[in-house]
C-alpha positions as CSV (number, residue, x, y, z in Angstrom):
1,X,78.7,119.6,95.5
2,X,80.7,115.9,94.9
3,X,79.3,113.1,98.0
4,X,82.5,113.2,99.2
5,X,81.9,116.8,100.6
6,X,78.5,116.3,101.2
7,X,79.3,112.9,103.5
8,X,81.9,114.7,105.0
9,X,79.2,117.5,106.2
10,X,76.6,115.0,107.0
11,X,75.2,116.2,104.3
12,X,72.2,113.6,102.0
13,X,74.4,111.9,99.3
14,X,72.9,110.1,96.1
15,X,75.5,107.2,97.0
16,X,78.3,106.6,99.8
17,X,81.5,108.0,98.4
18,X,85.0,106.2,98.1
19,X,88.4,106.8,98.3
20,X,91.3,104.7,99.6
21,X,94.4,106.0,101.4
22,X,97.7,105.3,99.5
23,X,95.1,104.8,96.4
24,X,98.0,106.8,94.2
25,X,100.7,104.0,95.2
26,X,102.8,100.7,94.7
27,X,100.1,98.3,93.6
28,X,99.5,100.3,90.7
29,X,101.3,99.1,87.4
30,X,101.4,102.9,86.0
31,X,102.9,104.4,89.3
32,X,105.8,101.7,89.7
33,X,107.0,102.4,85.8
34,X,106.3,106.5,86.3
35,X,108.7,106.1,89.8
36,X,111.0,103.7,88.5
37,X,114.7,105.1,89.4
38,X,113.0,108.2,90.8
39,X,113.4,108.6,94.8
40,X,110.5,108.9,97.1
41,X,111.5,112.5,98.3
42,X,112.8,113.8,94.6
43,X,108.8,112.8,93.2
44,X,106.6,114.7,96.0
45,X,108.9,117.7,94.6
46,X,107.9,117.2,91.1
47,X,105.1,119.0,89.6
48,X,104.4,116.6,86.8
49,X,104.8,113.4,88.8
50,X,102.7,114.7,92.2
51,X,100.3,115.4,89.3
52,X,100.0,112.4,86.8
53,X,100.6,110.1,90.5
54,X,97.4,112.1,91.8
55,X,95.3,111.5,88.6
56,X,96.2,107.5,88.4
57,X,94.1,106.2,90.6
58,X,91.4,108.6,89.8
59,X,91.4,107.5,86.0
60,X,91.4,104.4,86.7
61,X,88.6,103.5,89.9
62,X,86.6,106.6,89.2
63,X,86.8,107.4,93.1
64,X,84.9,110.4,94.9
65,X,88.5,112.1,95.7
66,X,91.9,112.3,95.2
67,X,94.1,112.3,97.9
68,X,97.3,114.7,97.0
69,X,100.5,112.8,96.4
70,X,103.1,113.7,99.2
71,X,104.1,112.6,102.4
72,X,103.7,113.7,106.0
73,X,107.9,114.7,105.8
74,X,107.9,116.6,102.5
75,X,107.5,120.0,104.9
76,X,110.3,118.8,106.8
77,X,112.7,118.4,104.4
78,X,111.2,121.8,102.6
79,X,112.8,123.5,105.8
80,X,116.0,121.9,105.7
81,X,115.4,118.6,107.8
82,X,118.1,116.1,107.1
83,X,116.0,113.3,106.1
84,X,115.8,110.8,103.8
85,X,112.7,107.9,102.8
86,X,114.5,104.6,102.3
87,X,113.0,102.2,100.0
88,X,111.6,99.1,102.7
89,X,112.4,101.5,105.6
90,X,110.5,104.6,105.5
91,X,111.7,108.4,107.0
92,X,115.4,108.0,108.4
93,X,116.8,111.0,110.1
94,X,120.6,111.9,110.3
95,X,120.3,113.6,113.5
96,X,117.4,112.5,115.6
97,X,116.6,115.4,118.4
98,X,116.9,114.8,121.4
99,X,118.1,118.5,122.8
100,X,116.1,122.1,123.3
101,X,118.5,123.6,120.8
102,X,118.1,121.2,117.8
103,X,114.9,122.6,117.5
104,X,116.2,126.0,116.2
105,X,115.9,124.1,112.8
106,X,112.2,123.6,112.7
107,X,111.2,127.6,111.3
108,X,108.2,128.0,109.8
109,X,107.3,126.8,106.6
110,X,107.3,129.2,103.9
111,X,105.5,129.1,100.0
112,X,109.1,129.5,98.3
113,X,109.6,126.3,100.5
114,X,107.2,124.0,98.7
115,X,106.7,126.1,95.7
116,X,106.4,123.1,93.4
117,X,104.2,121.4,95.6
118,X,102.2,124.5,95.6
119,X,101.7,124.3,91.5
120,X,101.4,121.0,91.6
121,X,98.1,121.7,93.7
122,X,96.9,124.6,91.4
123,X,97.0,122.2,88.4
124,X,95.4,119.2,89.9
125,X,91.9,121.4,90.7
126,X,91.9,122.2,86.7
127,X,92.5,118.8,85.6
128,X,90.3,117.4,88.6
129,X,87.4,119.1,87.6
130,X,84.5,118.1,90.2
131,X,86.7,115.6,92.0
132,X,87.8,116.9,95.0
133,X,91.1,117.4,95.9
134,X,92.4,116.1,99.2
135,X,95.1,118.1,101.1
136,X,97.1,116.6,104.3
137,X,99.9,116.6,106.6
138,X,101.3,114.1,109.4
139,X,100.2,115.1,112.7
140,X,102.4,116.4,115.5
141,X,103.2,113.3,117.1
142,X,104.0,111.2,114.7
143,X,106.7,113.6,112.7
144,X,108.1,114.3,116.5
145,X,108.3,110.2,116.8
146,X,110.4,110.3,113.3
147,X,112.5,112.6,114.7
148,X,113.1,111.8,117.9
149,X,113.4,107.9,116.9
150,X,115.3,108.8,114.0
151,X,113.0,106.4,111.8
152,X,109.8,103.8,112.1
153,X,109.3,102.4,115.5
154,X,107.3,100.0,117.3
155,X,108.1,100.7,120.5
156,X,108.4,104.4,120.5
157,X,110.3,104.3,123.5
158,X,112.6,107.2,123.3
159,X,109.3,109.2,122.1
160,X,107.3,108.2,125.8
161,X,110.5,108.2,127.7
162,X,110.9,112.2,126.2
163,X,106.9,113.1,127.1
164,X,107.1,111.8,130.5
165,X,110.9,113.3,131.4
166,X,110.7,115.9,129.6
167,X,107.7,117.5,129.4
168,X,108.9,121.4,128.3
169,X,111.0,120.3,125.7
170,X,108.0,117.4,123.9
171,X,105.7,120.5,124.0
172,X,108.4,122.7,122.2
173,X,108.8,120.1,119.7
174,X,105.4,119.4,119.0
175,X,104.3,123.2,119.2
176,X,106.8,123.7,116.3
177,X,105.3,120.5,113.8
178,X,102.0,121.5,115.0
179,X,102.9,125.0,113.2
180,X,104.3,123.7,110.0
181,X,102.1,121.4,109.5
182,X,99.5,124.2,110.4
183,X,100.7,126.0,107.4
184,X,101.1,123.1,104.6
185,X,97.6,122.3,105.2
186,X,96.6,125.9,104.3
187,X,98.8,126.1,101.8
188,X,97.1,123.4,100.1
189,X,93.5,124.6,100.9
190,X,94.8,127.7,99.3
191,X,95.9,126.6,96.2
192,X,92.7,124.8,95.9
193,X,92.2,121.4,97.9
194,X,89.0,120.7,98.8
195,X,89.0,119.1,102.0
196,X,92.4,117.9,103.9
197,X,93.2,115.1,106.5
198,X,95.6,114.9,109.4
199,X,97.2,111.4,109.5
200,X,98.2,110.7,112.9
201,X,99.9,107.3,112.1
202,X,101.6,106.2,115.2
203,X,98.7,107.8,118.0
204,X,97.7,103.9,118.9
205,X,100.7,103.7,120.5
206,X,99.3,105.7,123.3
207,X,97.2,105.7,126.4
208,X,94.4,107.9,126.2
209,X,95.8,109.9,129.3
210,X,98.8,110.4,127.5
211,X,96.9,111.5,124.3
212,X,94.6,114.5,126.1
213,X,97.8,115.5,127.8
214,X,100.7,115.3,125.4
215,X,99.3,115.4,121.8
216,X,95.4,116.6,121.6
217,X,96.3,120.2,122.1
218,X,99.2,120.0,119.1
219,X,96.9,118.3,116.7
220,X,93.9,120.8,117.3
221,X,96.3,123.6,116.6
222,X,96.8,122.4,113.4
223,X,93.3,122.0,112.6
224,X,92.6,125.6,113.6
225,X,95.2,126.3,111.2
226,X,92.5,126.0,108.8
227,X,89.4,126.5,110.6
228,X,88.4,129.6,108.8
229,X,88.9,128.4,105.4
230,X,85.2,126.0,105.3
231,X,87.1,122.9,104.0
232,X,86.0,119.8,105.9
233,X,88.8,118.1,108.3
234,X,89.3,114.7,108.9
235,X,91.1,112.8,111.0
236,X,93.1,109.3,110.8
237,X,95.4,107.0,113.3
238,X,95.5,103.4,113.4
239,X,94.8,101.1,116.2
240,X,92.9,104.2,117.4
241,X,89.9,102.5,119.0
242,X,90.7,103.8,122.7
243,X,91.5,107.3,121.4
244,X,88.1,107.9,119.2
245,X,86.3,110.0,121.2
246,X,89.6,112.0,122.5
247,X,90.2,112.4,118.4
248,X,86.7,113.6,117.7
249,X,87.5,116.7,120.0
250,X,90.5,118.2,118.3
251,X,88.5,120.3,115.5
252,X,87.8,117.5,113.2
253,X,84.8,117.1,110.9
254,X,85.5,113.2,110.1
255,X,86.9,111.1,112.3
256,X,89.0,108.4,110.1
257,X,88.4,104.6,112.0
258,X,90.7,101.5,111.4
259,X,89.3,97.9,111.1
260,X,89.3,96.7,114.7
261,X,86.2,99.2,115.4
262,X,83.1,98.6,113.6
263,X,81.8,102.1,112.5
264,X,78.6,101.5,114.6
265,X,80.4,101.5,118.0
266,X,83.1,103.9,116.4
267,X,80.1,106.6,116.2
268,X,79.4,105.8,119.7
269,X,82.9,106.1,120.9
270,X,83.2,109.5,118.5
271,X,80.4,111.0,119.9
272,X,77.7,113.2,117.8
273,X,78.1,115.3,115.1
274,X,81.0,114.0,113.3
275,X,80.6,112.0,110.0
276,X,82.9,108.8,109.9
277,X,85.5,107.2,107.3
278,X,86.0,103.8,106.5
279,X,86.8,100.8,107.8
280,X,87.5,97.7,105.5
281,X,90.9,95.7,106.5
282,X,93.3,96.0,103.5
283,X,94.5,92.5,103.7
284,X,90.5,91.2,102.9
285,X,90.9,92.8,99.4
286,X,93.1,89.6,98.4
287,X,89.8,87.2,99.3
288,X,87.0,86.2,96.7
289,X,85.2,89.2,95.6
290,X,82.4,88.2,96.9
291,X,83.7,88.3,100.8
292,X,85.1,91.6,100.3
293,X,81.1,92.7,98.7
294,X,79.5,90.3,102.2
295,X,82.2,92.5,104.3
296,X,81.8,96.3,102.3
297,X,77.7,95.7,102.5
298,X,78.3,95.4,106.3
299,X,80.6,98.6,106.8
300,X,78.1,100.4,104.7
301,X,75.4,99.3,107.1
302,X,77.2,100.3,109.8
303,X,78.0,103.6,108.7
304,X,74.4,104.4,108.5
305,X,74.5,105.3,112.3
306,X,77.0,108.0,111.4
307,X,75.6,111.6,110.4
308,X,78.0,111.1,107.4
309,X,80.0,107.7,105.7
310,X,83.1,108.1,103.2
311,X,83.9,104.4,102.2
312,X,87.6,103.8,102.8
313,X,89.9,100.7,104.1
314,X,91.1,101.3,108.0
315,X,94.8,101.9,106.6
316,X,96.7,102.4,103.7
317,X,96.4,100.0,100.2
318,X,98.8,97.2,100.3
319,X,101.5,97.0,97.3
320,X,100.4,93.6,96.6
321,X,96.8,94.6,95.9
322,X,95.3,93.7,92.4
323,X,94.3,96.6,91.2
324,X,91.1,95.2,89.9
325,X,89.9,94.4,93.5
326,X,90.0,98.0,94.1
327,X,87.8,98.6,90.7
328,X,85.4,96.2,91.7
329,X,85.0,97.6,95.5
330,X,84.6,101.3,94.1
331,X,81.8,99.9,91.6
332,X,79.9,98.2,94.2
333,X,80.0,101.0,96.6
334,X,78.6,103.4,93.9
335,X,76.0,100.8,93.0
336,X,74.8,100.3,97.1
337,X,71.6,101.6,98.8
338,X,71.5,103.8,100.8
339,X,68.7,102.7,102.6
């Protein structure tokens, strides 16, 4: 079995395992010139390009797993979701919901749907070989923020203002997303992903009272979506510090921690049992390589409290980032002690 699943398990590894969310994206030379003049939406549709984009990073860093090249609205627009991703924007929607009967158009999501994304699954586990394949979705709240914002938002202000007037209609909303992304998890797991990971991007934007009452009981639906299939579950928000504990209850295996926790008080605040993921700040990977080794040897340190470690960064890869930075963290991870 790779370290990745063995960390993920709490499981002895021969070295801590690495991988880096958004690891297949802008700052690498190969992925700008495969996209160029493709849309965003047009290559998670693509068998070839979900593919080769999967494989880059793996090729090139030697990573512990890749993570499946997609985003959290690909199932959304599978069912017929007016959306779009614009470039320096992110998901826009033509017609944000705010009423009980747009939701009519959030129906399960079936294979036909994402047939291509389905194959494109299939043939990364033969060209992967004993890399694990990562599977994921976006969580129920943040796909209900897209669409009840209509796009990216700071505030999330029509989001809150819908929980706390409208209580019904939020759970309705996130009952359905909970379901879809329910099933494009197991369709993944089915066509062969290893493990998958539930990015709930926008959580920090909530109190924990708020969390346990409007969005912990949508994201453990989804995670029981797949309970029965033995692939390890993780979980991932940013600015999530107040939440970890409240995310360690849903049904995941790995809870996913940002920068502003280190991972020893993040496995107190998790609680026991659960193997961690992560934590270096993107933005450090443009310092001398030798403060990015000082900080990595002290994340790795600190993930030795945890029953399990998978190296990451506390959010996504930033376009700007030499690729050679990332090289050079994945070596010295492999190369590490573990004791």
């Amino acid at each position: 079995m790779s370290a990745f699943l063995q960390a993920c398990r709490g499981e002895p590894v021969d070295h801590v395992p690495v991988w880096f969310m958004r690891q297949a994206g802008r700052s690498l030379p190969e992925y700008r010139a495969l996209r160029e003049g493709i849309p965003m939406l047009e290559s998670c549709f693509r068998t070839d390009l979900v593919v080769e984009i999967t494989m880059q990073p793996v090729r090139r860093y030697g990573v512990d797993a890749a993570i499946f090249f997609s985003d959290i609205v690909v199932p959304l627009k599978a069912i017929g979701v007016d959306l779009d991703i614009v470039a320096g924007t992110g998901p826009v929607i033509a017609d944000p919901i705010r009423r009980r009967e747009q939701l009519d158009q959030l129906r399960d999501l079936e294979p036909d749907d994402v047939a291509t994304v389905v194959e494109a699954a299939k043939a990364l586990v033969g060209e992967l070989g004993g890399t694990p394949l990562i599977g994921f979705c976006g969580a129920p709240f943040t796909l209900a923020s897209y669409l009840v914002e209509g796009g990216p938002s700071r505030e999330h202000r029509r989001t809150k203002a819908l929980m706390a007037s409208d209580p019904d209609l939020w759970h309705a909303l996130a009952g359905r997303l909970a379901a879809i992304a329910g099933q494009f998890l197991r369709m993944q797991v089915e066509a062969g992903a290893s493990a998958v990971q539930v990015f709930d991007s926008w959580a920090g934007a909530l109190s924990a009272e708020d969390y346990r009452e409007f969005v912990a009981p949508h994201s453990a639906t989804v995670f029981a979506a797949v309970a029965d299939l033995g692939v390890p579950r993780i979980h991932f928000g940013v600015g999530t510090g107040e939440l970890l504990h409240d995310m360690g209850t849903v049904g995941a295996d790995v809870v996913g921690v940002d920068w502003r926790v280190p991972l020893d008080e993040a496995t107190k605040r998790v609680g026991p049992g659960k193997a961690l993921q992560g934590n270096l700040d993107p933005a450090l990977l443009f310092a001398p390589a030798e403060v990015v080794e000082r900080r990595a040897a002290a994340i790795i340190e600190a993930g030795r409290s945890a029953p399990g470690h998978i190296f990451n960064l506390g959010h996504g890869v930033l376009p700007e980032t030499d690729p050679d930075a990332l090289a050079r963290l994945v070596d010295f991870v492999h190369a590490g002690p573990l004791s």
